[in-house]
GUBA-520899 format. One record per atom (N, C-alpha, C): atom name; y negated, x negated, z. Coordinates in steps of 0.001 Angstrom, whole numbers, plus 500000, padded with zeros to 6 digits. Layout:
! GUBA-520899
+------+--------+--------+--------+
: atom :      y :      x :      z :
+------+--------+--------+--------+
:   CA :      Y :      X :      Z :
...
+------+--------+--------+--------+
***
This chain:
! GUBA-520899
+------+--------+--------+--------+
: atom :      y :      x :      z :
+------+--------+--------+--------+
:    N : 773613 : 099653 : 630635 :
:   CA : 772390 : 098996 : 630224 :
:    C : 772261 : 097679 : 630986 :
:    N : 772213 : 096300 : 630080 :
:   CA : 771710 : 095116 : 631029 :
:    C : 770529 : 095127 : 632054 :
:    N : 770848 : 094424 : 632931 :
:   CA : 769538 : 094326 : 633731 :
:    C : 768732 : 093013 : 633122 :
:    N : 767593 : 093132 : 633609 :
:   CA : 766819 : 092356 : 632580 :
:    C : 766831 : 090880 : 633252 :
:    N : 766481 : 089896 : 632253 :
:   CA : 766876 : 088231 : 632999 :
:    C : 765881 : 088202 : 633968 :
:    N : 766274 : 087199 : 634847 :
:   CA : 765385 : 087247 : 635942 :
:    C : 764140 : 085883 : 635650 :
:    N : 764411 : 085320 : 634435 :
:   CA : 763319 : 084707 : 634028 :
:    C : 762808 : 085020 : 633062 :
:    N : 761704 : 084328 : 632512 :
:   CA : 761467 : 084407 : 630797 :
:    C : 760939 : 083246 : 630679 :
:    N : 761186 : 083138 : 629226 :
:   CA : 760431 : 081825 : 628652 :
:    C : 759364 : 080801 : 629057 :
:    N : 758672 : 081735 : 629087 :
:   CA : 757048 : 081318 : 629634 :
:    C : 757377 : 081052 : 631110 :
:    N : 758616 : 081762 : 631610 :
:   CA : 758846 : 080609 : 632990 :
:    C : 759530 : 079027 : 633403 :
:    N : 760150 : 079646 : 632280 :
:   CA : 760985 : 077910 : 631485 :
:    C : 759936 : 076919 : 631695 :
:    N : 759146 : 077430 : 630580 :
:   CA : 758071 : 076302 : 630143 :
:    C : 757369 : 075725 : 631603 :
:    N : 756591 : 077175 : 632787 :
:   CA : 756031 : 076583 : 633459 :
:    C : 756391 : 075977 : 634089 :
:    N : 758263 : 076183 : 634806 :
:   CA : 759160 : 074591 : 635560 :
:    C : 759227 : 073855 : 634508 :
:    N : 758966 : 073645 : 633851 :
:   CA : 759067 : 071887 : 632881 :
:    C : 760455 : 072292 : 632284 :
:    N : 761189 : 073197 : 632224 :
:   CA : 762194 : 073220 : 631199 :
:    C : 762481 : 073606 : 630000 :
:    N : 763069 : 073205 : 628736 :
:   CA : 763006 : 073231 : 627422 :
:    C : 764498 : 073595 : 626826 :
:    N : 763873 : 075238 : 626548 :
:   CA : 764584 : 075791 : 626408 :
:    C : 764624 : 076155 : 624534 :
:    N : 765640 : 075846 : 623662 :
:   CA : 765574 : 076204 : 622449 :
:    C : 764766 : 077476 : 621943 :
:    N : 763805 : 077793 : 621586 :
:   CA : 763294 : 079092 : 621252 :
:    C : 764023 : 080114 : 620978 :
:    N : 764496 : 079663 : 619373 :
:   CA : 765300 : 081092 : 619142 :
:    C : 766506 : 081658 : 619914 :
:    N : 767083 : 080969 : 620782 :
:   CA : 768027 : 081482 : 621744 :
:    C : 767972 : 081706 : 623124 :
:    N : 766421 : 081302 : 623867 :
:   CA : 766143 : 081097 : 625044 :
:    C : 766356 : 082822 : 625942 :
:    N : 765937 : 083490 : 625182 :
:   CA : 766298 : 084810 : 625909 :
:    C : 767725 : 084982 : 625809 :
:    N : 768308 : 084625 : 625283 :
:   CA : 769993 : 084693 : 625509 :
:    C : 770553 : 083812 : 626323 :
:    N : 769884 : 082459 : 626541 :
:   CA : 770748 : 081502 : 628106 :
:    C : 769646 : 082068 : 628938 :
:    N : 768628 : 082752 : 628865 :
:   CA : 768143 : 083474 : 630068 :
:    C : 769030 : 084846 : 630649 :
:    N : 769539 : 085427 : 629582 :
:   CA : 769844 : 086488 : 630012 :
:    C : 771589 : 085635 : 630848 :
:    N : 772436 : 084709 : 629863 :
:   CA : 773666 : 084854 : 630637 :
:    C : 773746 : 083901 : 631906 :
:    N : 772402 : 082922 : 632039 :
:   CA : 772117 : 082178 : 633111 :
:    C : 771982 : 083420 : 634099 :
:    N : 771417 : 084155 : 634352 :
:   CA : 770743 : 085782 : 635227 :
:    C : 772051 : 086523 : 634992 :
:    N : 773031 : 086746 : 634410 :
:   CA : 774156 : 086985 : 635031 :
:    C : 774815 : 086720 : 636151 :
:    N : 775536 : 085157 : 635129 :
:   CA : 775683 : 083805 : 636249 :
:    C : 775405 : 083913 : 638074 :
:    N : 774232 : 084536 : 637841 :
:   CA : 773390 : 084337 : 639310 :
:    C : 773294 : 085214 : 639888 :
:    N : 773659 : 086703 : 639474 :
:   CA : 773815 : 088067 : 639760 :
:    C : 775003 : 088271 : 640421 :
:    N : 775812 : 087472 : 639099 :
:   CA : 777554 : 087208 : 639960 :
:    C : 777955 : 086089 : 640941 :
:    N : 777047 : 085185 : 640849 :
:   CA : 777239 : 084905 : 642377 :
:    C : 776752 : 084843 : 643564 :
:    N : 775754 : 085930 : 643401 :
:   CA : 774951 : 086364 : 644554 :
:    C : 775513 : 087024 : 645339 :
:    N : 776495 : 088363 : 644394 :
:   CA : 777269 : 089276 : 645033 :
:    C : 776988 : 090287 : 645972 :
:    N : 775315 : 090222 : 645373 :
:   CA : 774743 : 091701 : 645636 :
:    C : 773342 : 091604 : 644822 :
:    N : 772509 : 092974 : 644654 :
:   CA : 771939 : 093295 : 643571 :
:    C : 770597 : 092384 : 643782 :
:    N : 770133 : 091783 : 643155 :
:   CA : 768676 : 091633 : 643278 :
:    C : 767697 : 091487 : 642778 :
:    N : 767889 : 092342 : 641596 :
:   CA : 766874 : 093156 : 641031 :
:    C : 766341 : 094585 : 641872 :
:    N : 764864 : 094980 : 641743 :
:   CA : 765060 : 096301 : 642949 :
:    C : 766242 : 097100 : 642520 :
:    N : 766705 : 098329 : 643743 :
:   CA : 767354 : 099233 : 642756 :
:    C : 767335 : 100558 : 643881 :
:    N : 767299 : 101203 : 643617 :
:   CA : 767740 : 102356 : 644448 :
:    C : 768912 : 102547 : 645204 :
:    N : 769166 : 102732 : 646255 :
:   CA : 770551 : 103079 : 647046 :
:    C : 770320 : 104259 : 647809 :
:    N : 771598 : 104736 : 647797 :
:   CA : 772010 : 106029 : 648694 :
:    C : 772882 : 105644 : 649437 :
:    N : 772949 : 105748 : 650685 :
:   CA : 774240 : 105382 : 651449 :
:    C : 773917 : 106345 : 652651 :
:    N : 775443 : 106455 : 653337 :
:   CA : 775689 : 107272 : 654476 :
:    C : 776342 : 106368 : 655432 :
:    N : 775860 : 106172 : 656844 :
:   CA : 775988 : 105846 : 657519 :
:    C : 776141 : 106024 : 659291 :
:    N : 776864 : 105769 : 660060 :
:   CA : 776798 : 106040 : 661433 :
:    C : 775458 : 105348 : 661939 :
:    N : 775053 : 106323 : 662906 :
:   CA : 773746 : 105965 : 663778 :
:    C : 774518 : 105089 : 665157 :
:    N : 773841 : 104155 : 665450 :
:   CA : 774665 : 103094 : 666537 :
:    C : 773427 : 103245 : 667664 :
:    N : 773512 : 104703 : 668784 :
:   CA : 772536 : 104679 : 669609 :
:    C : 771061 : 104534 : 669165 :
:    N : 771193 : 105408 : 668038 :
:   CA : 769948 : 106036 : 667364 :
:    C : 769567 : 105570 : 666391 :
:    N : 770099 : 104026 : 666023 :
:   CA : 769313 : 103396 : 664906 :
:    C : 770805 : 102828 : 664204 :
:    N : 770272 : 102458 : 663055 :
:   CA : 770760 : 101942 : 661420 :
:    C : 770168 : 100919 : 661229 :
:    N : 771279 : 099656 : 660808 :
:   CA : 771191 : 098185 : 660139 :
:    C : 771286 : 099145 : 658421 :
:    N : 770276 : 099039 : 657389 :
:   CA : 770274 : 099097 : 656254 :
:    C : 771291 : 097834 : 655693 :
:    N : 772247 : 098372 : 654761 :
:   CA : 773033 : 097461 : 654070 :
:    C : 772050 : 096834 : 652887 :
:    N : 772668 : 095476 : 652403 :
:   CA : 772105 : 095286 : 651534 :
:    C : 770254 : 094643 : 651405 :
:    N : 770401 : 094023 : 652723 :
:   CA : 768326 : 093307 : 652418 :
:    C : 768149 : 093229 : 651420 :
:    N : 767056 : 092402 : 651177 :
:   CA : 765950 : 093240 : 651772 :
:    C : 765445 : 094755 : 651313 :
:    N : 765113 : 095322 : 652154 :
:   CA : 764385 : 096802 : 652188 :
:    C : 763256 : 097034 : 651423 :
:    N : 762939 : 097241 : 650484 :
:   CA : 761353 : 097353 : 650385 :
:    C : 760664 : 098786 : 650590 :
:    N : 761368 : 100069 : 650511 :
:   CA : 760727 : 101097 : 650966 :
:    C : 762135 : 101852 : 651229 :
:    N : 761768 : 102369 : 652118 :
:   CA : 762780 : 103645 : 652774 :
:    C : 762419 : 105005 : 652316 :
:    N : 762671 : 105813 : 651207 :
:   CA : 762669 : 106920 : 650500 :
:    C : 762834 : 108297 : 651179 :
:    N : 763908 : 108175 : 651656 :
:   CA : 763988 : 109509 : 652552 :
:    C : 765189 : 109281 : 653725 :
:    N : 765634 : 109996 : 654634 :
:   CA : 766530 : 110554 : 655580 :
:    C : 767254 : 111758 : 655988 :
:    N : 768213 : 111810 : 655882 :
:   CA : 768812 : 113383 : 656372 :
:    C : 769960 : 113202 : 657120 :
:    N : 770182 : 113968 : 658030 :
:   CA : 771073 : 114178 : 659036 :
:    C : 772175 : 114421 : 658291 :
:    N : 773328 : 114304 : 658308 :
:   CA : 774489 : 114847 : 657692 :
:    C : 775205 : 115383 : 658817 :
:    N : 775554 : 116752 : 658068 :
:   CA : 776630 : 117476 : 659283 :
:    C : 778014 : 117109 : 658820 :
:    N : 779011 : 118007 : 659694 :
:   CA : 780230 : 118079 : 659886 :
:    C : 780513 : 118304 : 658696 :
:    N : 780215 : 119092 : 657881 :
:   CA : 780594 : 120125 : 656812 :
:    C : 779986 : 119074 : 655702 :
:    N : 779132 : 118388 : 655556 :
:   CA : 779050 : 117398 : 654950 :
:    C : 777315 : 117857 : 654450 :
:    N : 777095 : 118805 : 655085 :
:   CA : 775604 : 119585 : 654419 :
:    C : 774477 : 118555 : 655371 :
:    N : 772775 : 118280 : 654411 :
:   CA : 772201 : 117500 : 654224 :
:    C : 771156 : 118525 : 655150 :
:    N : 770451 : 117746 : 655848 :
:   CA : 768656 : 118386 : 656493 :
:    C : 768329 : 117243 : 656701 :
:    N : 767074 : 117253 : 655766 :
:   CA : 765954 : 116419 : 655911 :
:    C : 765772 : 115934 : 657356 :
:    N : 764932 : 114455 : 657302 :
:   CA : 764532 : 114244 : 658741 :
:    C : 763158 : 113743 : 658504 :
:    N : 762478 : 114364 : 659743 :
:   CA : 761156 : 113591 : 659447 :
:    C : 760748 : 112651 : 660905 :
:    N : 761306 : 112723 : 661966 :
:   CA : 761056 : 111664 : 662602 :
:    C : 761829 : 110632 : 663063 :
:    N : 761636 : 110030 : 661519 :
:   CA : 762391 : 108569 : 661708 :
:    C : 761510 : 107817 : 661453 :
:    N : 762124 : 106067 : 661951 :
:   CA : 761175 : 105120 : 661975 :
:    C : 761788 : 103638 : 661323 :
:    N : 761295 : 103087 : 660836 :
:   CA : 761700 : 102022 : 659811 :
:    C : 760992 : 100919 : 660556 :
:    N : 761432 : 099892 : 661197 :
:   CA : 760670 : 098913 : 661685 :
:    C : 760906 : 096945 : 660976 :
:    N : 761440 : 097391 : 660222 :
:   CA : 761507 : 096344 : 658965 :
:    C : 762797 : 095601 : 659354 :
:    N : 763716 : 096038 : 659748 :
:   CA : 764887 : 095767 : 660557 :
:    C : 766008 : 096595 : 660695 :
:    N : 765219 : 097975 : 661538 :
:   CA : 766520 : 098889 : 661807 :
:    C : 765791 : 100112 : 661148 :
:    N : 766355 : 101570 : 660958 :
:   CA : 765996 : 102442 : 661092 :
:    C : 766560 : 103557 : 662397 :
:    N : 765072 : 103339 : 662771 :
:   CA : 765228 : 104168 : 664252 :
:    C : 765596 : 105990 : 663723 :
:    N : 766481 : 106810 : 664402 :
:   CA : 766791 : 108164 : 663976 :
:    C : 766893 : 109015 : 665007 :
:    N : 767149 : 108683 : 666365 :
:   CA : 767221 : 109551 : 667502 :
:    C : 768352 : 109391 : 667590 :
:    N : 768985 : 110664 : 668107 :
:   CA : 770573 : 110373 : 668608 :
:    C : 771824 : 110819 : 667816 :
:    N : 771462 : 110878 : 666528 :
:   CA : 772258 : 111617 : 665485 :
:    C : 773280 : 110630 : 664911 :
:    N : 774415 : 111311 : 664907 :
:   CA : 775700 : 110874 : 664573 :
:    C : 775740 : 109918 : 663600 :
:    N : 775522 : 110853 : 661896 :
:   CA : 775405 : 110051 : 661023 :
:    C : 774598 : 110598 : 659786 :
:    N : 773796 : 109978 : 659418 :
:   CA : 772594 : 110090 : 658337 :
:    C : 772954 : 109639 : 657095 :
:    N : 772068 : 110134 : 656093 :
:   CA : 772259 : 109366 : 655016 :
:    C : 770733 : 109240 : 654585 :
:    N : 770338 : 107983 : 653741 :
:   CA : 769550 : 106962 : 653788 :
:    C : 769609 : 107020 : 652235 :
:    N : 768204 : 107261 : 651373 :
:   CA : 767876 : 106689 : 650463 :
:    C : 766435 : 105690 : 650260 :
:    N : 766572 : 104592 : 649784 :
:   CA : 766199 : 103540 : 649684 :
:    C : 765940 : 102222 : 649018 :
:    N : 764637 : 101899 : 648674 :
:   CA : 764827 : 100588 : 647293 :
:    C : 764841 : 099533 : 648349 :
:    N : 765746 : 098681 : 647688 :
:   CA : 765883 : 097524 : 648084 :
:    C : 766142 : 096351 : 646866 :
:    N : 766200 : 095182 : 647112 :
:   CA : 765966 : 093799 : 646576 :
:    C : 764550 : 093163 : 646479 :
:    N : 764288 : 092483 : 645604 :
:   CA : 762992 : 091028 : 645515 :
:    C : 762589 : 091334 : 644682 :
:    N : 761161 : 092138 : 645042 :
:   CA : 759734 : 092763 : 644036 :
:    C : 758538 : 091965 : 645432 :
:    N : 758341 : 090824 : 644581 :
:   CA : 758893 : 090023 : 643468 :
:    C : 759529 : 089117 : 643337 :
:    N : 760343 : 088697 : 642552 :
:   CA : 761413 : 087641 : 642589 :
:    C : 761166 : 086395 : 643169 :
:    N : 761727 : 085451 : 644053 :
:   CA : 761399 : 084510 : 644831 :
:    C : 761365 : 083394 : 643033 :
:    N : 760312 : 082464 : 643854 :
:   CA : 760157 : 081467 : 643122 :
:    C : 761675 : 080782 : 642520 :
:    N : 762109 : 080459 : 643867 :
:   CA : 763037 : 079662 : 643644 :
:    C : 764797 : 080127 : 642494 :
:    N : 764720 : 081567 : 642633 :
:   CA : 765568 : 082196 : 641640 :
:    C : 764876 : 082195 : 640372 :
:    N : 763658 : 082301 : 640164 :
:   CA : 763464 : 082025 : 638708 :
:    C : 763196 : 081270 : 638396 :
:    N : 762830 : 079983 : 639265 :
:   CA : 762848 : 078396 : 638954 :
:    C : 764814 : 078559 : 638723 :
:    N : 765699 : 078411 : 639379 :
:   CA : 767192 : 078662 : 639429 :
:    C : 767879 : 079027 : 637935 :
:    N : 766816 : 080178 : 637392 :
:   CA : 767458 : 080723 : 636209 :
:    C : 767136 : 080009 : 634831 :
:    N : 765813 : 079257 : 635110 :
:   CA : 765576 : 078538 : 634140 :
:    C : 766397 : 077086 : 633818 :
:    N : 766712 : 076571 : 635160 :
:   CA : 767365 : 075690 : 635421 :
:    C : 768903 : 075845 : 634778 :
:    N : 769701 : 076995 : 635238 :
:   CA : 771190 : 077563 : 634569 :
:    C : 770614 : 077392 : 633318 :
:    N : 770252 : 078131 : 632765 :
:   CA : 769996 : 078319 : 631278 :
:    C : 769302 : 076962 : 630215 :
:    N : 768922 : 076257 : 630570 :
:   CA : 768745 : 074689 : 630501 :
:    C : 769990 : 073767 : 630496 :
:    N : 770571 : 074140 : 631247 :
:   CA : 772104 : 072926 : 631666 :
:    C : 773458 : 073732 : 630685 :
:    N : 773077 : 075684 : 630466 :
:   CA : 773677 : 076292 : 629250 :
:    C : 773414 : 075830 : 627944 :
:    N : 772340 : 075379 : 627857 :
:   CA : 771439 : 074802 : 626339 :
:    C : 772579 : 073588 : 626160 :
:    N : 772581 : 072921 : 626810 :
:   CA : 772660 : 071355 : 626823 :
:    C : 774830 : 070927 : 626985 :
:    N : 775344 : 072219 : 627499 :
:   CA : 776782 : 072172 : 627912 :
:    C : 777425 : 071832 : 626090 :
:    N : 778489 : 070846 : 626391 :
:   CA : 779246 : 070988 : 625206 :
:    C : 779842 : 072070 : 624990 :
:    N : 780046 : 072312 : 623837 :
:   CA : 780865 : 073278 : 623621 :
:    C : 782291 : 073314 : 624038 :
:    N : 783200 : 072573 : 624063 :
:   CA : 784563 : 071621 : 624501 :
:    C : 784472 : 072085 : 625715 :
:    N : 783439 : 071931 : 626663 :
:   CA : 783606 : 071671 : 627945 :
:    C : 783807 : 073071 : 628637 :
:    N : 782989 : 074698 : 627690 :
:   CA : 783020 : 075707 : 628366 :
:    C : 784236 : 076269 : 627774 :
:    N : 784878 : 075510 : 626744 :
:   CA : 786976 : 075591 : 626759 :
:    C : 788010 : 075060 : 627014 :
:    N : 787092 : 074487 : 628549 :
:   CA : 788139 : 074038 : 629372 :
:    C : 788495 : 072137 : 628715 :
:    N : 787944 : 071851 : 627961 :
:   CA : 788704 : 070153 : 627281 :
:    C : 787776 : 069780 : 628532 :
:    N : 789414 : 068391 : 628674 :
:   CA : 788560 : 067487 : 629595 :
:    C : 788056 : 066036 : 629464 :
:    N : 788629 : 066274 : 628054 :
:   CA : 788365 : 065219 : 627645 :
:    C : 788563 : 064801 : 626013 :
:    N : 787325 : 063864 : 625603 :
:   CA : 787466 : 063617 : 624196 :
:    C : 787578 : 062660 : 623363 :
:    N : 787945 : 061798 : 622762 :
:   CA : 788147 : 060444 : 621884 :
:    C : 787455 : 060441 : 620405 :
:    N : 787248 : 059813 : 620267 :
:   CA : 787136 : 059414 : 618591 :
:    C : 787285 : 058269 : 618319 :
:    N : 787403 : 057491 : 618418 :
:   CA : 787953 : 055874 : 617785 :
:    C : 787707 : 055096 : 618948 :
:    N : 786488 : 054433 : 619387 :
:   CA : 786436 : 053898 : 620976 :
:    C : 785207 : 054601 : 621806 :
:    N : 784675 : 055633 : 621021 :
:   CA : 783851 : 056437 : 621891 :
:    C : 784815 : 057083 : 622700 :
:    N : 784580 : 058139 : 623813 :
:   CA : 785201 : 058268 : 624608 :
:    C : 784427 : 059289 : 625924 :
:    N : 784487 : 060617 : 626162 :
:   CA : 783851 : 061325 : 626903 :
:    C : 784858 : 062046 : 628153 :
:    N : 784140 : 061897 : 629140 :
:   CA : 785722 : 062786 : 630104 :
:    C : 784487 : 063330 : 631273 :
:    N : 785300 : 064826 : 630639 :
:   CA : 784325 : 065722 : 631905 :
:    C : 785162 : 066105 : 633389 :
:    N : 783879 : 065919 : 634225 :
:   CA : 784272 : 066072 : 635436 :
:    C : 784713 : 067483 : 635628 :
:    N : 785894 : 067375 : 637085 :
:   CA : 786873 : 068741 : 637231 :
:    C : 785382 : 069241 : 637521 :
:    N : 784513 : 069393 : 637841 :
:   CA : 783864 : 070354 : 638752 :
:    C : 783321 : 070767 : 637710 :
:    N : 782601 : 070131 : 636893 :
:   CA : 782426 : 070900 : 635500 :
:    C : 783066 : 071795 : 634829 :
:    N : 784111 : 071690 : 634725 :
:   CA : 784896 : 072291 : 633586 :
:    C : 784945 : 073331 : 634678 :
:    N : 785555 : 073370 : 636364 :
:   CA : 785953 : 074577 : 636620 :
:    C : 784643 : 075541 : 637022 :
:    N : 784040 : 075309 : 636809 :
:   CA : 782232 : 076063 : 636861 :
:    C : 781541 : 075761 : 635693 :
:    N : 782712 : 075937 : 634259 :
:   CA : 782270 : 075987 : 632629 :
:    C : 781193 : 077768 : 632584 :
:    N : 781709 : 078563 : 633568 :
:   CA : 781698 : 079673 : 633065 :
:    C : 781023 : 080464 : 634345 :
:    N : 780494 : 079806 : 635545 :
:   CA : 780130 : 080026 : 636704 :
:    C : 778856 : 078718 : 637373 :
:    N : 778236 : 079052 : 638146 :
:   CA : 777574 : 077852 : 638555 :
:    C : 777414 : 076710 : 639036 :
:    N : 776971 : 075738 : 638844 :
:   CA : 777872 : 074253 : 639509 :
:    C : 777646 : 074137 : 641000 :
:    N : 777990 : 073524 : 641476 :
:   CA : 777908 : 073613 : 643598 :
:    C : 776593 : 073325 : 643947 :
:    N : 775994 : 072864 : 643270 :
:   CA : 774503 : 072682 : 643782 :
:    C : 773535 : 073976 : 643229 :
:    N : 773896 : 074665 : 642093 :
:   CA : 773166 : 075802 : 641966 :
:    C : 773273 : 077203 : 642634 :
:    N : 774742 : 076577 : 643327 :
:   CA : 775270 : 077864 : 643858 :
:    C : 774668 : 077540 : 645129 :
:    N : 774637 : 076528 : 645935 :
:   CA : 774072 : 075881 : 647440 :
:    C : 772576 : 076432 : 647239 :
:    N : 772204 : 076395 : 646102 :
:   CA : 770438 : 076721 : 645701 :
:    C : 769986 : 077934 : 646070 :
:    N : 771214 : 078856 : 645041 :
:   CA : 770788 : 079921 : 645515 :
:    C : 771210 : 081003 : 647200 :
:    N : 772299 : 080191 : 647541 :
:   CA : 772424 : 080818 : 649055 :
:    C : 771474 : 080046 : 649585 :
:    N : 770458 : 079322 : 649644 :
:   CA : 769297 : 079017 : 650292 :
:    C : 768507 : 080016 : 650200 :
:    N : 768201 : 080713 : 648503 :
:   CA : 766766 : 081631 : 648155 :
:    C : 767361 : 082916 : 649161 :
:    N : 768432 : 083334 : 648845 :
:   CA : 768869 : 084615 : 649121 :
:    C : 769710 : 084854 : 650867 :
:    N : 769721 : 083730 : 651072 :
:   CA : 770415 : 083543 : 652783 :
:    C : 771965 : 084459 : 652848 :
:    N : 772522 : 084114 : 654027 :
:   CA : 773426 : 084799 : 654550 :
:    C : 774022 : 086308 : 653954 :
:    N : 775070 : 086112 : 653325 :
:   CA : 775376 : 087349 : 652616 :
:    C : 776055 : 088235 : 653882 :
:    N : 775793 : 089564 : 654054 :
:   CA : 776199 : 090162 : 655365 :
:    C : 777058 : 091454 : 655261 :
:    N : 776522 : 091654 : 653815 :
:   CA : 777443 : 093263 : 653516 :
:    C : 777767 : 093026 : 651757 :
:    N : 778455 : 093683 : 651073 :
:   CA : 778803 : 093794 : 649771 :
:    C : 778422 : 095343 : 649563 :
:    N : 777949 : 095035 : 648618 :
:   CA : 777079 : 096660 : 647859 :
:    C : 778307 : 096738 : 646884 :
:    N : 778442 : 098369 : 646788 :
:   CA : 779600 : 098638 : 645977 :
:    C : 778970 : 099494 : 644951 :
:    N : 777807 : 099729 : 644999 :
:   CA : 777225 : 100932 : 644002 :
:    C : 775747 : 101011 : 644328 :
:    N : 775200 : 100892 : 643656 :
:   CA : 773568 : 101139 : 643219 :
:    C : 773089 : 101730 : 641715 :
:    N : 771862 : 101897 : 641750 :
:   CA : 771609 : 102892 : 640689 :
:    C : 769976 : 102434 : 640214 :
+------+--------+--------+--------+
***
C-alpha cells in the first residue's frame, strides 16, 4: 500500500506553487517518493519493533524522532518476552535498569510534518510539472533548425532523483542521518 504524499494541493497553492490540477496528486505523490528515497528513513509516523542491547541501563532509540514509546520487555536467553514496567523515556534515551537486552515498541517520525518538507514536496512536484520530457530520458541535448536547448549534467543525472539543492533542503528539515531503518510497519 502507498504511503500517502506528504503534501496536497491546497498545500501547493498555499507556497505559491502551481500545480496542474488534474495531475497534481500524482507529482505529489512521486515528488513524496523522491523525498522518502532520499531521506533514507521513514517519515511518515510508523510503528517499530526493535531489539536492542541496554548500554549501562539505557537505549539510544533508532530511527528519531520518537513520538511515543508503546511498550518494553526484557528479552531472555531463550528469546522469551516479560513485560517491563519501570522504564523511563527521557526524550533521548530509554532508561531500563541493568538489563542486557530489551525489546522496544514504538511510533516514531513527524506528526506533524515539518513545514519545510511539505513546502519541499510541493516544490519537487512543481519542477516535475515543468521537467521536459527528453530530459527525464536522459537527452542532453536538442536542435531544431537554430533553436537549440542543452541540459545541464546535474539535471539529467537527478532526472529521476532530487536536484542538490533539494536534497541540501531536505538534510536541513530532517538533520543528521544516524541509523538506517530496515523494517517498519
Amino acid at each position: 500500500m502507498p504511503l500517502p504524499p506528504l503534501a496536497t494541493g491546497a498545500d501547493a497553492v498555499t507556497y505559491g506553487y502551481s500545480l496542474p490540477p488534474a495531475s497534481a496528486a500524482s507529482l505529489l505523490a512521486r515528488a513524496s517518493a523522491r523525498i522518502r528515497r532520499a531521506a533514507g528513513q521513514p517519515i511518515t509516523p510508523s510503528t517499530v519493533t526493535v531489539q536492542l542491547n541496554a548500554d549501562d541501563g539505557k537505549v539510544e532509540l533508532p530511527a528519531p524522532p520518537v513520538l511515543e514509546v508503546q511498550s518494553v520487555s526484557s528479552v531472555s536467553q531463550t528469546g522469551e518476552l516479560t513485560a517491563l514496567t519501570g522504564w523511563r523515556w527521557d526524550g533521548e534515551h530509554l532508561h531500563v535498569g541493568c538489563l542486557a537486552r530489551i525489546q522496544v515498541t514504538y511510533r516514531r517520525g513527524w506528526d506533524p510534518l515539518p513545514d519545510g518538507i511539505v513546502e519541499l514536496a510541493c516544490g519537487v512536484a512543481e519542477r516535475l510539472a515543468s521537467t521536459t520530457p527528453g530530459l527525464t530520458a536522459g537527452l542532453r541535448e536538442r536542435a531544431i533548425d537554430d533553436y537549440r536547448e542543452v541540459y545541464a549534467t546535474e539535471a539529467i543525472q537527478s532526472g529521476g532523483d532530487l536536484m542538490p539543492g533539494e536534497l541540501a533542503a531536505l538534510q536541513r528539515e530532517l538533520g543528521t542521518r544516524c541509523v538506517w531503518v530496515v523494517g517498519s510497519s
